[in-house]
N, C-alpha and C positions, 0 to 999 in steps of 0.2 A: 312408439311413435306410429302415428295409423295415418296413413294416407291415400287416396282417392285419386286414382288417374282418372285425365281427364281424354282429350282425343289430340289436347296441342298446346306443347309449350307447356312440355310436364318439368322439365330440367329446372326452369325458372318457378312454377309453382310448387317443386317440391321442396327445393330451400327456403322460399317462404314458409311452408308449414314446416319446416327439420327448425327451423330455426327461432321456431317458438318454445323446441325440446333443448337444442343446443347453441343458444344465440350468436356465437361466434360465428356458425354458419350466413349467417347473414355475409360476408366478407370474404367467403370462397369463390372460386372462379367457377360458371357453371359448367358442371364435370360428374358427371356418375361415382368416379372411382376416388375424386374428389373427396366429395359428400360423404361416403361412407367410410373415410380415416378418421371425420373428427363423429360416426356416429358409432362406435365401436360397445359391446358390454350392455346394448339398448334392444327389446325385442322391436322389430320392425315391423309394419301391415303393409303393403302395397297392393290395395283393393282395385280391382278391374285392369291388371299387367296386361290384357291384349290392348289397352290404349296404348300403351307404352310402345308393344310392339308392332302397332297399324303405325303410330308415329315417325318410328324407329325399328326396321326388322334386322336394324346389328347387334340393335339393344341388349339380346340374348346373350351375344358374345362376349358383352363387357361386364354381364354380371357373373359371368363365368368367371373372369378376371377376379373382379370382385370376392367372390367365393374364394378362390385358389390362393388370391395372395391376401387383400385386403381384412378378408375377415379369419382367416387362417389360424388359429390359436387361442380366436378371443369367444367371448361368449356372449354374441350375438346370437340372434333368433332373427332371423331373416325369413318372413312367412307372405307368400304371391297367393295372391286369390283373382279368378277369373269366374266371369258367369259365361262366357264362350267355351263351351267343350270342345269345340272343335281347336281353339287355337292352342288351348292350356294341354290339352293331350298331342298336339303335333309338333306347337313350338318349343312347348317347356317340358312335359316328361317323355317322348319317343326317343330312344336310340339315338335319332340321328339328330337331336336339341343338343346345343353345344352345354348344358346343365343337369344333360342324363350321368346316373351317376351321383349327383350331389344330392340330392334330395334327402332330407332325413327320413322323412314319411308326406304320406298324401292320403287326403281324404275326399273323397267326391260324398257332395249332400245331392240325397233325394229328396223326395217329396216325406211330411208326415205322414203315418198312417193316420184311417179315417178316428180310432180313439183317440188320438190326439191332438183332433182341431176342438174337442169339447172345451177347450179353456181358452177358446178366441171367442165362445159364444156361453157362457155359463148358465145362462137362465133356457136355451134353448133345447128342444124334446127333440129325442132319437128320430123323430121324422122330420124336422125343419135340417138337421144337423144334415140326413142322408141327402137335403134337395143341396145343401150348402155344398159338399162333397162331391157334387157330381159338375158342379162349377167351378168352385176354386183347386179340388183336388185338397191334397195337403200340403198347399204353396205357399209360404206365410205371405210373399209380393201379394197376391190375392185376395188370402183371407183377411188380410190387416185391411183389406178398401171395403167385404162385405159388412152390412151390418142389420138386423133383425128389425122386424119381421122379412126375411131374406125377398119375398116378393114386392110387398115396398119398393127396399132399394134398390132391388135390380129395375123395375119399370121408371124409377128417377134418373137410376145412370144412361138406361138406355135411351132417355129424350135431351138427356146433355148434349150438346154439339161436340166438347171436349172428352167426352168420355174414353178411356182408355183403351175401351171393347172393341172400337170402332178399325183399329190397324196392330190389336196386339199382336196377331199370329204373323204378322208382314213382316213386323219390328223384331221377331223372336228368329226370324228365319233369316234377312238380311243380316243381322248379328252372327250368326252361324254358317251361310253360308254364299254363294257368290250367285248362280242356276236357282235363283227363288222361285220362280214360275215351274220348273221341271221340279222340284220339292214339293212343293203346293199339290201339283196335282196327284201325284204320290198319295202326297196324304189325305189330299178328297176321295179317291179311290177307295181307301182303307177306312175313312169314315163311314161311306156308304156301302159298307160290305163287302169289295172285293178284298177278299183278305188271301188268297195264293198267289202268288209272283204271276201265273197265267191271267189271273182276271186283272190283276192290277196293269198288268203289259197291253193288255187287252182294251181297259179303260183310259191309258194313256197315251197308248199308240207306240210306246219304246219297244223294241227290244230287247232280248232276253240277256243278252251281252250287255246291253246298256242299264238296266234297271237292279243290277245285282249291288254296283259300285253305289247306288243313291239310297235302297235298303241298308244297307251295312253303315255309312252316315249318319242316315238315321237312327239308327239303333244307338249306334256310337255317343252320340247328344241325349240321346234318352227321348227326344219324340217317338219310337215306334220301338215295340217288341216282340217278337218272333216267338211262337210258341208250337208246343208239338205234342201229342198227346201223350198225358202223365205216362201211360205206360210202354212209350216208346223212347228211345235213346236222341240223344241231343240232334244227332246227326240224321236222322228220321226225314225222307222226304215229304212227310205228311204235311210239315212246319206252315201255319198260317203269319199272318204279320196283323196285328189292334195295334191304333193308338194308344199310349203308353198313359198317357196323364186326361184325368178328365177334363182339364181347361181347353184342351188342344182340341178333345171331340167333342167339348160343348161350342165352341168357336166355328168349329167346320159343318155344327148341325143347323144352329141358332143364329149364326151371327152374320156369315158371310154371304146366306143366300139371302137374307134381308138387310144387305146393306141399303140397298137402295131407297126401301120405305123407311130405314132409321133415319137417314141423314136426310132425306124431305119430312120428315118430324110426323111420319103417319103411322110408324109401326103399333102396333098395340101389344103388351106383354101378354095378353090373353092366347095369342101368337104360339109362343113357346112353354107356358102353363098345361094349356090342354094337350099338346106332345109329351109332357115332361115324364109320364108315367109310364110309358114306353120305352123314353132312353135309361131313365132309370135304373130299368130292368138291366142293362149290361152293368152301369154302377154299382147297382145291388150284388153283384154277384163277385165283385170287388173286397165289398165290403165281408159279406158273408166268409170269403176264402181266409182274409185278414180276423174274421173272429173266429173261425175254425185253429188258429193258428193260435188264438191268445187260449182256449181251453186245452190246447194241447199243451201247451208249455204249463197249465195249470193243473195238468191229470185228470181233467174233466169226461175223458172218451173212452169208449170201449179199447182204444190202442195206441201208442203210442206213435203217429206218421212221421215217415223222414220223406215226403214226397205231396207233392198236393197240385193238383191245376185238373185243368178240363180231360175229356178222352171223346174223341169222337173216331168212329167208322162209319163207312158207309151208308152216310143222313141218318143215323144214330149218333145221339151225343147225350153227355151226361156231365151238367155244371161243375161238379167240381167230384173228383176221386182224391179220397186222402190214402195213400199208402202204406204200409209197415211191414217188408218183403223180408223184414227177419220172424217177426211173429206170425208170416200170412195172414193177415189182419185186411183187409179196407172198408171204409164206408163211404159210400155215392149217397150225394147229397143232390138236390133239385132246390132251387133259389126261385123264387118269387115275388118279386115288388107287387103283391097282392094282398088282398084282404080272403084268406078260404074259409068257405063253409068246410063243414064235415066231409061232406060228399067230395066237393072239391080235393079236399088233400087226399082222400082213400084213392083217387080215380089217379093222381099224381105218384103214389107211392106204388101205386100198382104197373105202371107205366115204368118207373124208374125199377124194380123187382124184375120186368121183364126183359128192361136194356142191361142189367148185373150179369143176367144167362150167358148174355151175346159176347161178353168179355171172357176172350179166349185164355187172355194172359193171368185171367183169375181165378181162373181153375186152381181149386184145392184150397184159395182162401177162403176166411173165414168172412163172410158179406155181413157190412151193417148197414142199414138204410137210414136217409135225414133227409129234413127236410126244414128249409129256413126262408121265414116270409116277413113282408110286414105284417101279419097279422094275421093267426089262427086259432079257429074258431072250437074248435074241441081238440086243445091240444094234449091236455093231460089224457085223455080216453087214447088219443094216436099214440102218447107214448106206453098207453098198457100194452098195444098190441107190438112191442120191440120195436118200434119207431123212434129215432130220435128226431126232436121235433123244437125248434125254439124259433121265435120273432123277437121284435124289438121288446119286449115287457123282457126276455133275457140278456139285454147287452147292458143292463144297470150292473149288474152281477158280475159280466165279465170284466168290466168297466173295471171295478174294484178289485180282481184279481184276487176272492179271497171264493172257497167252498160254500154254495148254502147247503143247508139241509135235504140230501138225497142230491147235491148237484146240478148244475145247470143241465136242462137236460136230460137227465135220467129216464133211461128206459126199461120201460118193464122185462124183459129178455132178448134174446137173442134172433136175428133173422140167416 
């Protein structure tokens, strides 16, 4: 039995739907603990339970009840789904929710990764896919509204009056939490690159007592993630904070500082087109980390990483270090939402071979050098010289998850 809370006057609505499962229900008095004697040995859905408990915040208690006596012996599946992280993690699994304890298991959904939005758009190319990705993320809410040629339809939605674009980060944050304006800005901060608590406190004006508790929230729901470089320990004061989901930083870049020429019907998509190859470049590097990971799990690389993200010192940084601190292995890789000549990627890899030195903590590994773009131009010659080297003409390959001949990849020897 699957049912849909609403924001009111769930008690009355959900014996109308119990009672298309078990029609006697129609004739119960309405009651929670009622309800669930004549729904016993049936799996149950109750989709969106923070209605329930915005409606109702004892409602928690009585399905404790519920649990403890009502379903007590029987073989029910009692299964609560919320799109609120903040309420489902405070009301219903923290310690102090009167239903900690009972839960059989829990699962929180992320977003897809970007290989597996390819079957919401089948006929489209490894480049329209990465512009899709850097909009909807891997949100099915999202991806199920875009549809191809992706530029098209976003310059349709965006001259709707009703378009969804127009108040979704408002909608996602009211949902979430109460201080929307003190979030918000949080997050415009982070979009526009203050990313350590100083610049973020700085561009908000909070203090440093005050902005700890609104980071940690965010994180918590999955709008923002805290990051620290690959070869430093979790607890590393280095830690920056990115937007976490590309809807959230495509919304904070494109949408909300031209609200005002959308909604007087003048905006023009040409707008956020001729930007798009810039922000990209952080999407790209998303993507890249996510296919570094699918060759590994494949045996595709010189090593086998138990570790992978950014490493930056001292305005030195390097997109992505893949780790293997048992083999002394890594390879530093350099992303580029580019198209490179020859020249180009030698001048790139020569650059990234100089920032490898500067890594203190990698002394005694064995260094490999990569490099992944939209497009290069001599890439087989870069990888005779022990470069690993692949753009999109290699994600068909990884796509499929099987070995070609010599490997994605493959480099001539070692650096």
């Amino acid at each position: 039995m699957y049912y849909l809370a609403v924001e009111g006057d769930n008690l009355r609505h959900f014996r109308r739907v119990a009672s298309l499962v078990v029609p006697e229900l129609r004739f119960v008095r309405e009651d929670w603990e009622a309800y669930f004697n004549f729904l016993r040995d049936l799996v149950i859905v109750i989709d969106e339970f923070p209605n329930l408990i915005r409606e109702d915040p004892g409602v928690v208690s009585v399905f404790q009840r519920i649990v403890d006596t009502v379903l007590q012996g029987t073989r029910t599946k009692l299964i609560l789904v919320g799109s609120s992280v903040s309420m489902m993690t405070s009301r219903v699994l923290s310690y102090r929710s009167p239903l900690y304890g009972r839960r059989t298991a829990s699962l929180r959904l992320g977003p897809m990764g970007f290989f597996e939005i390819r079957g919401f758009f089948p006929g489209a190319g490894w480049e329209e896919l990465v512009e899709i990705y850097g909009f909807a993320d891997g949100i099915p809410f999202y991806l199920e509204r875009v549809s191809t040629p992706f530029w098209d339809w976003l310059g349709r939605e965006l001259a709707r009056p009703d378009s969804f674009l127009r108040d979704e980060l408002d909608f996602m944050l009211r949902y979430e939490f109460v201080e929307v304006a003190t979030y918000k800005k949080i997050l415009e901060a982070i979009a526009m690159g203050r990313n350590t608590p100083k610049e973020i406190r700085e561009y908000t004006g909070l203090r440093h007592s005050d902005i700890t508790p609104y980071l940690r929230n965010l994180i918590e729901v999955g709008l923002v993630r805290r990051e620290v470089p690959v070869t430093e320990s979790e607890r590393s004061k280095k830690g920056r904070y990115y937007i976490s989901d590309n809807f959230t930083a495509f919304w904070l870049r494109y949408i909300q500082p031209n609200l005002s020429a959308i909604e007087e019907g003048v905006f023009s998509i040409d707008t956020i087109r001729s930007d798009y190859p810039n922000y990209l470049a952080w999407v790209f590097e998303k993507i890249a980390r996510q296919f570094l990971v699918r060759l590994n799990k494949q045996g595709r690389l010189p090593l086998r990483f138990t570790k992978i993200g950014r490493w930056w010192h001292r305005g030195e940084e390097v997109d992505i270090v893949a780790l293997d601190p048992a083999g002394k292995k890594a390879l530093l890789v350099e992303v580029k939402w580019s198209k490179l000549s020859e020249r180009d990627a030698a001048r790139i890899i020569a650059r990234l071979e100089a920032k490898a030195e500067k890594i203190r903590e990698l002394r005694g590994y064995q260094k490999h050098l990569g490099l992944v773009a939209k497009r290069i131009e001599d890439k087989e010659g870069l990888r005779e010289t022990g470069v690993y080297a692949w753009d999109l003409r290699d994600f068909d390959q990884a796509a499929r998850g099987r070995r070609g001949e010599g490997g994605v990849g493959s480099a001539g020897g070692e650096r």
